[in-house]
VEXKE-492771 format. One record per residue (C-alpha): z, y, x; residue in three letters. Coordinates in steps of 0.1 Angstrom, whole numbers. Each point is the difference from the previous one (the first is absolute). Layout:
# residues N
    zz    yy    xx resn
     Z     Y     X  ala
...
This chain:
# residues 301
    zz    yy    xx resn
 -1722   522 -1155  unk
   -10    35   -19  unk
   -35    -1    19  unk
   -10   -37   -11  unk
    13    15   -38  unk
   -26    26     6  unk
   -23   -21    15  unk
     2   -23   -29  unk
     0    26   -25  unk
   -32    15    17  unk
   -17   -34    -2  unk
    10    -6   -37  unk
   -12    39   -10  unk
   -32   -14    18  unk
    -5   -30   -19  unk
     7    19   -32  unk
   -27    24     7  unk
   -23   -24     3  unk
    10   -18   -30  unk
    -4    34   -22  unk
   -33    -2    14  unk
   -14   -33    -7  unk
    15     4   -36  unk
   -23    34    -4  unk
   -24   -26    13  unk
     4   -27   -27  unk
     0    21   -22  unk
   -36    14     8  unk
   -13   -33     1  unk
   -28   -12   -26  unk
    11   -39     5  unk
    40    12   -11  unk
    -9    22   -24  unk
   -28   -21   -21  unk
    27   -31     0  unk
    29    22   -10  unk
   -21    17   -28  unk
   -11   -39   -10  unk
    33   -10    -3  unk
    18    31   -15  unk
   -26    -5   -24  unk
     9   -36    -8  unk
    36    10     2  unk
    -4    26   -27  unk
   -21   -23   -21  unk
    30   -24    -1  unk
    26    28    -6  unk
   -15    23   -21  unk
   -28   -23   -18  unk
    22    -7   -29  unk
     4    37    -5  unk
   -38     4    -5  unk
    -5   -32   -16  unk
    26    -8   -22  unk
    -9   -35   -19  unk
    23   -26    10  unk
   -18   -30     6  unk
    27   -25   -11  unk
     6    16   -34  unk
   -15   -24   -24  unk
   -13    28   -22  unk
   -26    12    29  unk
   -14   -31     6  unk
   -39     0   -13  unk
   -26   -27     2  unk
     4   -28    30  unk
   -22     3    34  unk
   -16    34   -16  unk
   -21    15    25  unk
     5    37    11  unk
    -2    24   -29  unk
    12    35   -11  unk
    26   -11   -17  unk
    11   -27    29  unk
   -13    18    32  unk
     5   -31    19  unk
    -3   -30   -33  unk
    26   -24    -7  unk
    13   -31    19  unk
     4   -35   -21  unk
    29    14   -20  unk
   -19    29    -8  unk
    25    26    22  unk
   -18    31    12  unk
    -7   -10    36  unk
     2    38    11  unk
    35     0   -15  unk
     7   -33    25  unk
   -17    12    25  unk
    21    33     1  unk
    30   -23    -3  unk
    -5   -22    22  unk
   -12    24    26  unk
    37    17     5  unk
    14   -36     2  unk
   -16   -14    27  unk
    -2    38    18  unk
    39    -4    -6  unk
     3   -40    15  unk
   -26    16    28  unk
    23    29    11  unk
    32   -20     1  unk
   -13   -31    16  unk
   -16    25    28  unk
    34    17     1  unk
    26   -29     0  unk
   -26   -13    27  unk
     1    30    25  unk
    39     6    -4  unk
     0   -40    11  unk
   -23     7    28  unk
    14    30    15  unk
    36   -16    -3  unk
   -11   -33    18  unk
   -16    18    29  unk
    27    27    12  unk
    28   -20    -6  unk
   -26   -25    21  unk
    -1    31    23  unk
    31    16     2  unk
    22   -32     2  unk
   -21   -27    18  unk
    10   -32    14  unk
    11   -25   -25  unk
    -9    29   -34  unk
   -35    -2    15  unk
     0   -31     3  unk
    13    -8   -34  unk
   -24    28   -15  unk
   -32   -17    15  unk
     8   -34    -4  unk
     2    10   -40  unk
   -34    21     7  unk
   -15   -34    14  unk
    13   -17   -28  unk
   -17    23   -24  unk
   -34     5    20  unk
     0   -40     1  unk
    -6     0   -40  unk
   -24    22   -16  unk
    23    26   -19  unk
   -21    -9   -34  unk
     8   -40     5  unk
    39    17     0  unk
    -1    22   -26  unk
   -16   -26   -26  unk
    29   -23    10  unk
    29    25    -6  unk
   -21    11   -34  unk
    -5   -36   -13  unk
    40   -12     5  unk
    11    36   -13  unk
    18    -5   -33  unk
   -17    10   -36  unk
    25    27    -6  unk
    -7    17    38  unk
   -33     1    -2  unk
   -13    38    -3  unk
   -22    26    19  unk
    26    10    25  unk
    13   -32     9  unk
   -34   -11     7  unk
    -4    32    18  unk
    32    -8    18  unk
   -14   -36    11  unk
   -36    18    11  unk
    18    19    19  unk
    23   -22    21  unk
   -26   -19     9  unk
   -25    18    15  unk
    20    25    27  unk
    -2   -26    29  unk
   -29    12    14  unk
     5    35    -1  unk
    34    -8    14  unk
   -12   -15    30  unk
   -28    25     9  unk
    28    31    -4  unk
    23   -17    20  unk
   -29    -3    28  unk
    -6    37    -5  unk
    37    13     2  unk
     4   -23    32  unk
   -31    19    17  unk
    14    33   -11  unk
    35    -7    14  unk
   -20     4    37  unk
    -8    34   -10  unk
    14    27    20  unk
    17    24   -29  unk
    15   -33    -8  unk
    20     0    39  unk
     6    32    -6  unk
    22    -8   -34  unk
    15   -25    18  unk
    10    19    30  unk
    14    21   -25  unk
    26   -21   -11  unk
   -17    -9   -33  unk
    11   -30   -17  unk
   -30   -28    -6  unk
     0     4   -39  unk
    -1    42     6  unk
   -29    -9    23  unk
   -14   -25   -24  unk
     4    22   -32  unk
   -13    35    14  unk
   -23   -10    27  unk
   -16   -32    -3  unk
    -7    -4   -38  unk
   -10    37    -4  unk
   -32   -15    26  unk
    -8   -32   -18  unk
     2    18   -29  unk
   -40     1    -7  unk
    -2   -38     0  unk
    29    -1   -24  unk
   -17    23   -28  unk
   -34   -22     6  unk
    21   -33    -5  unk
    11    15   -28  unk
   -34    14   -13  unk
   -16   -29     8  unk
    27   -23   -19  unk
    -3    12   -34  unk
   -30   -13   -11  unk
     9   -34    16  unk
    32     0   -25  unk
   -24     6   -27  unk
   -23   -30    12  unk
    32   -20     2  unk
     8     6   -37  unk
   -30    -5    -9  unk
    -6   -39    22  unk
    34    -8   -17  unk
   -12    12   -36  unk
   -31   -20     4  unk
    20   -31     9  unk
    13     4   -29  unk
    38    11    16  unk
     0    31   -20  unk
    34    21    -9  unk
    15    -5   -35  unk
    -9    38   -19  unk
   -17    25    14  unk
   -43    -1     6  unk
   -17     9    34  unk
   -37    -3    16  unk
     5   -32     9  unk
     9   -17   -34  unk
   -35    23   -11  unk
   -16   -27    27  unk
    18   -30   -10  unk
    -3     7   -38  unk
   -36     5     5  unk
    -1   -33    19  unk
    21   -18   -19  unk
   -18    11   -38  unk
   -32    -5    12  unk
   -11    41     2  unk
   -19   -12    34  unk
   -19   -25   -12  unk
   -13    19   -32  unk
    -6    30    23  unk
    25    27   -15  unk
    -4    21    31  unk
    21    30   -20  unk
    32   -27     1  unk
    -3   -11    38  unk
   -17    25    20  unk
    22    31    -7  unk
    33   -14    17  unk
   -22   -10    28  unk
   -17    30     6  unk
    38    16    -2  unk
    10   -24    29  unk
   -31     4    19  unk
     8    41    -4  unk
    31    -1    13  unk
    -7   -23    29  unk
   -29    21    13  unk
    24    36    -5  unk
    30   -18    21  unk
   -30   -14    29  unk
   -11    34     1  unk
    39    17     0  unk
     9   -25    32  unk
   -33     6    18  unk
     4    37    -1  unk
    31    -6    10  unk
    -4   -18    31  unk
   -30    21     6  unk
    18    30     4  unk
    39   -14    15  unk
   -18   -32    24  unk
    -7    23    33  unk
   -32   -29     7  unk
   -19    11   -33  unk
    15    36    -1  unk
   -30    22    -1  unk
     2    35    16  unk
């Protein structure tokens, strides 16, 4: 029993080793760090723009001439109500960043819970788990979230219940491609070796298997945090948009809504696109670096 320990232990050293190393790798590459410099930078625009540009938008007493184009005194001009649309901009950039984080995070805690219990307990609690997956693959996880949104009360309607609803709907399809991985690593040998150990299947599950899936988990996650901030944004510009608070997408549906399209206020419309567009292009570059450097097919020596 002490040798399989040590064989385990050597085996686990091994893989840690090689982990260190493929970090020091990621961290070299120019694909992670141009879309980790994007989205810091879009990050710290939503945090810290306030700080640097203090008019609040919504204070009636900096409001200035309707659909004014860009000027000194407006960097970015005025919507219809005459609000500084860099002062929106700012603020609406942190909300949907924030409804983008928590979706992608509600939705990988979902996913990686579905799949090892999947895993680790089989039989009828995988069968339970994929039937629901099915279920939830069978309807497009927009379709779903617009239903939830559109029957959700007046008084529950806010950034991080819609956040909430983004989230536990879209986690079926990670779900079922973790729980494919996590079966094929269960064949691996330091696996056997934990299990001729003595170690018990959620041991095994917590400190062996998930520490080697843990690459497509981060580019799930990466990957899922501009789709939250699309999601706000469809449900804005269906009009299904949160009582208080301003994001990007109420920018677009606004815009839409007041006509700023159709007289060709680029300033009003174009910004909180351009802010999507960002941060889906920094989290496509984040995954594929990612994969490039943890998937041994596209690892590059």
């Amino acid at each position: 029993m002490a040798r399989v320990d040590i064989k385990s232990s050597v085996s686990q050293t091994i893989r840690s080793l090689k982990t260190s190393e493929s970090l020091r790798r990621l961290l070299k590459n120019v694909r992670f760090i141009i879309g980790m410099s994007i989205m810091l930078a879009i990050v710290l625009f939503g945090l810290i723009g306030p700080l640097l540009y203090p008019k609040d938008p919504f204070d009636i007493r900096n409001r200035g001439p309707r659909l004014m184009p860009p000027s000194s005194e407006y960097p970015l001009g005025t919507d219809f109500l005459g609000r500084d649309v860099l002062g929106l901009l700012i603020a609406g950039t942190k909300t949907s960043l924030y409804v983008g984080f928590v979706a992608a995070t509600i939705a990988t805690i979902i996913g990686v819970m579905a799949a090892a219990l999947s895993v680790a307990f089989g039989g009828i609690v995988d069968d339970i788990v994929m039937a629901i997956v099915s279920f939830l693959l069978s309807v497009p996880s927009m379709i779903l979230a617009l239903i939830f949104a559109f029957y959700l009360p007046s008084n529950l309607k806010n950034y991080t219940i819609i956040a909430i609803i983004l989230g536990a709907t879209m986690w079926a399809g990670f779900a079922r491609g973790l729980r494919a991985r996590l079966l094929s690593l269960r064949e691996e040998d330091f696996i056997n070796m934990s299990r001729v150990a003595g170690y018990s299947t959620m041991r095994i599950l917590l400190e062996d298997m998930l520490p080697g899936v843990m690459a497509y988990v981060i580019i799930f996650f990466a990957t899922h945090i501009d789709n939250g901030m699309v999601g706000e944004a469809m449900l804005s510009l269906l009009g299904l948009r949160p009582t208080g608070g301003f994001s990007l997408g109420l920018m677009f549906s606004e815009a839409n809504s007041q006509g700023g399209i159709i007289r060709g206020a680029w300033w009003w419309f174009v910004p909180p696109g351009l802010i999507i567009m960002l941060v889906v292009i920094s989290m496509l570059l984040v995954s594929t670096a990612i994969d490039e450097i943890f998937n041994p097919r596209l690892r590059k020596e």
